[in-house]
N, C-alpha and C positions, 0 to 999 in steps of 0.2 A: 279477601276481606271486603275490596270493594265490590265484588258480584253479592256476597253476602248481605251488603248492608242495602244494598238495593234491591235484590230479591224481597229483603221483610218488607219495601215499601209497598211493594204491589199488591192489589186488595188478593185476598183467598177468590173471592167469589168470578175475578177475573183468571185467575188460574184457573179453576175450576171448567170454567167457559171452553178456553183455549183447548185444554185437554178433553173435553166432551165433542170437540168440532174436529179433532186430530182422529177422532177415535177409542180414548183413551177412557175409562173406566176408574176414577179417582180413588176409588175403595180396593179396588184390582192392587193399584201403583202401589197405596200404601202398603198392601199387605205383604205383597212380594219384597217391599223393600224392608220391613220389618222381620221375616223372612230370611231375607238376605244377611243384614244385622245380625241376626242370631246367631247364624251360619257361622259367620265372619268371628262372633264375639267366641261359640265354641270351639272354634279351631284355634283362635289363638291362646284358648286358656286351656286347652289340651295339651299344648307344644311349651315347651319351658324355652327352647328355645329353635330359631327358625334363622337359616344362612341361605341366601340369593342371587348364586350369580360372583359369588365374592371372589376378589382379587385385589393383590397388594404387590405392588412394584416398586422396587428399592434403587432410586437412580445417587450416580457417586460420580465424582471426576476422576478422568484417568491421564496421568501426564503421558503425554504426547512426546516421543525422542526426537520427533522432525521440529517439531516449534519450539519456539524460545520461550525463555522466563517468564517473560511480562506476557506473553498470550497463554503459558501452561495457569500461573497466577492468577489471569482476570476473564480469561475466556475458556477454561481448559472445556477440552473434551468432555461426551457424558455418555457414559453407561447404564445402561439397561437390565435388572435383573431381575425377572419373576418370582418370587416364592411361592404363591398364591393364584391358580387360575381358574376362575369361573366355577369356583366350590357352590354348591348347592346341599344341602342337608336341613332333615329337621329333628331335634332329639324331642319325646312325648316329658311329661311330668310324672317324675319316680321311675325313668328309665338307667337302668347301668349301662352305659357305652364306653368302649374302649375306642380312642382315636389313635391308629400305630399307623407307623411307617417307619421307612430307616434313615439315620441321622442328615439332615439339609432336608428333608421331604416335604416339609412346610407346616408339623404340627405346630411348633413352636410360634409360628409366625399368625396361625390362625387362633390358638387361643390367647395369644397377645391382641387381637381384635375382638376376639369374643368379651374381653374383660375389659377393656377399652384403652389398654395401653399403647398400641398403633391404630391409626386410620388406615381405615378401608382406603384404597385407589379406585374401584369400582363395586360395587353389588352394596347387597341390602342386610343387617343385621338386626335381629328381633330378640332379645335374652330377657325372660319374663316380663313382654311386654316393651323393654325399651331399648332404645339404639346406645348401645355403650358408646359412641361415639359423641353422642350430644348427653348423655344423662353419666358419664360415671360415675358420680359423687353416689345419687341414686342406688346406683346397678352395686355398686361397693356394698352397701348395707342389705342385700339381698344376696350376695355369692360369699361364698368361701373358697379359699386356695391353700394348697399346700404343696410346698416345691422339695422333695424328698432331699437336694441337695443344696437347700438353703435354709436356714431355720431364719421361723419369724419371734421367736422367741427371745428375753431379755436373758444372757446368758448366765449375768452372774446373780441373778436375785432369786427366789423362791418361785417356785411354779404357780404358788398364788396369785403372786404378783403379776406374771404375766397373764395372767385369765382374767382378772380385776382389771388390770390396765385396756385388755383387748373389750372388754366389758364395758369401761367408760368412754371407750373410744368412739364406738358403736352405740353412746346415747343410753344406753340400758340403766335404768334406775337400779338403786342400792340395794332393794329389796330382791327384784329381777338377776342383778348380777350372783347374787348371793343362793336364791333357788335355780339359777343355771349352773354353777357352777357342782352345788352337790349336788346334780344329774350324771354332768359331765364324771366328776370324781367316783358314782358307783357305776356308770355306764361302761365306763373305761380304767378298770380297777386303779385308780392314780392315789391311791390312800396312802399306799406304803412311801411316798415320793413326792407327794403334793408338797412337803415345805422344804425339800432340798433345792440346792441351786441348781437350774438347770445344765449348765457347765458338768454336773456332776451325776447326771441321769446315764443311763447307759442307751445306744443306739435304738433299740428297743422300745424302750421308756420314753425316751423324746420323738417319738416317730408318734405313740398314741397320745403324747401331749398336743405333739403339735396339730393332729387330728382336730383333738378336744379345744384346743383355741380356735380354730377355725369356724368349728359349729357353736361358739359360745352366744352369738347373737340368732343363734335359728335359720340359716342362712337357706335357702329354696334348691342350690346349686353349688355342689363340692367339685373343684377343678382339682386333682390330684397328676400331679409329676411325680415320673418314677415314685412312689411314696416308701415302694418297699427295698429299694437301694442298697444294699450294704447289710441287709438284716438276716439273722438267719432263720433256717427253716419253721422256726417252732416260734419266732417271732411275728414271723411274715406270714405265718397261717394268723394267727390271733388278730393281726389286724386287719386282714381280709373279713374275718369271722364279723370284727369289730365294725365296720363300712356295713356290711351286707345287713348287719343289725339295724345302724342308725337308717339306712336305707328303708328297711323294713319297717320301722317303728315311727321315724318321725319323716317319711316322703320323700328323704333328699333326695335327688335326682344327681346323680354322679358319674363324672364326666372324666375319665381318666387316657393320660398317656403312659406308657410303660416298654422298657421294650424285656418284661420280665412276663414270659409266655403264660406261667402258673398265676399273676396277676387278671391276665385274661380271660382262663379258663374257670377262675376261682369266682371274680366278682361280677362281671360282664357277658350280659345276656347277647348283645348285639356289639360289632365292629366294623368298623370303617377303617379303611386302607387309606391311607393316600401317599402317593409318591410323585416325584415331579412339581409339585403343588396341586396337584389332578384325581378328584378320588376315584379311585381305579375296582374299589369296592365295598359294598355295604352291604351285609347279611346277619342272620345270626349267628352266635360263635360259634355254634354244635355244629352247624354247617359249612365251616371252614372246608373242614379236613374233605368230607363228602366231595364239598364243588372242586377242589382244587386239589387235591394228593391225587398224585397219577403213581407212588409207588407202593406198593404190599408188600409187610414181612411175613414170613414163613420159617415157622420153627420148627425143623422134626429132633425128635426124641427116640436113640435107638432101640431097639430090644436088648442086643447087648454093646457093642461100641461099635464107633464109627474108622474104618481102619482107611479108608481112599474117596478121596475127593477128585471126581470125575469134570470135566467139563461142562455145563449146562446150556441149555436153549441162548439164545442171542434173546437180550430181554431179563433175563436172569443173572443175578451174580450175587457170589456169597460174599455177604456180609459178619459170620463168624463159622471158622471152624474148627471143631477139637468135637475128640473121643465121645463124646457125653451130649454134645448138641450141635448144631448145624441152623443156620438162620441166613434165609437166602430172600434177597429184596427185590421183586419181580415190579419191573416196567409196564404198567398196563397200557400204554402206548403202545407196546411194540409186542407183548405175548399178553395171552389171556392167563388168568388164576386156574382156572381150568387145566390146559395144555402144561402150565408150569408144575400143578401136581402130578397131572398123568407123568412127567416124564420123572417128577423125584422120585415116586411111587416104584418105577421101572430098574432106577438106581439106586437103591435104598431100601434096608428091610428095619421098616422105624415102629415103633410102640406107641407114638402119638402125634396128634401134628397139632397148631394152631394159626391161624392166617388172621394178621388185623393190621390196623390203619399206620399208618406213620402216623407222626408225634406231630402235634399242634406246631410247635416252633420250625418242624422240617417244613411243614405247610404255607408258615408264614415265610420263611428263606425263600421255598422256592416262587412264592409269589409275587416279592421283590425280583429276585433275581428274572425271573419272568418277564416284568414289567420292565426293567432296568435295560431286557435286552431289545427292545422293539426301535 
């Protein structure tokens, strides 16, 4: 402030001077720095949101068996424990990201800073434009959350009522609450249900309510926990279907934890690992399995049955066997797919084969357990 207010006093035409005698080309400086600005202003309104370096350290007192009362009481000891270290990532605007890891890994603890419920210990946060750390009031009226094992809903009043209230909460005029609400209500088929108690919705039903309160004020940014929890399959497709809509249609950008593999594969284009508090990976999802499955299944199919199961290559081992099918999971570490057919092919008089990837969730296990063993 004070370089600022002393800067304006200086004439322009003595600037001007100073920089023509340094070398310096005035219309150059501006431009580049106008330039620059743009740069700056499109990047940060590409990125919904932008992490730095971030870390969070959680310190606690630990009583001491050597010391006594009065020094465990007023000096105790202090511990040190990292959840968060030196995360870097940036998510674009209208991107789907899944953020996994396995239970303590630190998701929890990072999107407790991204919403501004903890301080950072170290690095920098940027969530559409602001530091949740000094703006949440702000940053509140721009996100939505849904915590699959917490409801934010009033449980025993009508489902109206909870959408009106989340509606007044959020500043939204009479008029506004009332044409947000019947979007929400045919977006998200809640007709049959909108004036029941919520108490009295079935698992399903409150999963895409709770959805719909969430997006009631238009929110730029859906944090979703586990959302699909408990639900079952013909439920937890519908509200996949449901996100991937409102994603498509109104830009939200969606920002999910889950450790439900079919949520990943279903709604998320791109995944970030992280384990330790360290992220250990960021790619797209189709890519998962590609970068990191090291095992192949193989299924033959006989011409007429299967009567002896022989020994196989080192590298190979059956995964199912009976009469009718044989399905054997080749190590590409240690045999090639190649050498694994030639030698089934040698043992086996089979009617068809098929060779494909492991399964998205084996991919994610072995990635953890991977990283877990270094």
């Amino acid at each position: 402030m004070v370089f600022k207010l002393y800067f304006s006093r200086v004439p322009t035409g003595l600037i001007k001077w100073v920089l023509n005698q340094l070398g310096y080309n005035i219309n150059e400086i501006l431009i580049l720095f106008a330039f620059g600005f743009s740069w700056y202003s499109l990047k940060m309104s590409d990125n919904s949101i932008i992490v730095t370096n971030l870390s969070k350290t959680f310190t606690f007192p630990v009583r001491s068996a050597t010391a006594g009362w009065v020094k465990n009481l007023f000096s105790p000891e202090k511990r040190e424990i990292t959840a968060v270290k030196e995360v870097s990532f940036s998510v674009k605007a209208g991107e789907r990201i899944a953020f996994i890891g396995p239970n303590g890994a630190g998701k929890s603890t990072t999107i407790k800073m991204l919403t501004g419920i903890l301080f950072p210990t170290a690095g920098t946060i940027s969530v559409l434009g602001l530091d949740p750390s000094k703006d949440r009031k702000k940053l509140a009226y721009r996100i939505g959350t849904v915590f699959g094992q917490r409801s934010q809903l009033l449980p025993n009043l009508p489902l109206t009522d909870s959408l009106e209230f989340f509606g007044v909460m959020y500043g939204m005029s009479d008029a506004d609450i009332k044409s947000r609400i019947s979007e929400l209500v045919e977006l998200f088929d809640l007709s049959a249900f909108i004036d029941q108690p919520v108490r009295k919705l079935s698992l399903g039903q409150r999963m895409r309510a709770e959805v719909a309160a969430a997006l009631i004020h238009r929110p730029e940014i859906i944090f979703l926990d586990e959302p699909t929890i408990g639900l079952d399959v013909v439920a937890k497709k519908a509200l996949r279907d449901l996100l991937i809509k409102i994603n498509k249609e109104e830009k939200v950008t969606i920002f999910l934890t889950s450790h439900d593999v079919g949520d990943i594969e279903s709604l998320c284009d791109r995944t970030i690992v992280i384990n330790h508090g360290t992220i250990i990976n960021d790619l797209p999802t189709n890519e998962l399995s590609r970068a990191f499955a090291y095992e192949k299944y193989i299924d033959l199919i006989p011409k007429t049955s299967f009567k002896n199961f022989p020994s196989l290559l080192e590298g190979a081992t059956y995964f199912l066997k009976s009469s009718e099918k044989i399905t054997v999971i080749v190590d590409i570490n240690k045999l090639s797919v190649q050498d694994s057919l030639k030698r089934l092919l040698e043992l086996f008089v089979v009617e068809d084969i098929d060779v494909y990837n492991t399964e998205l969730e084996t991919t994610i296990r072995h990635i953890y357990e991977r990283d877990s063993a270094r």
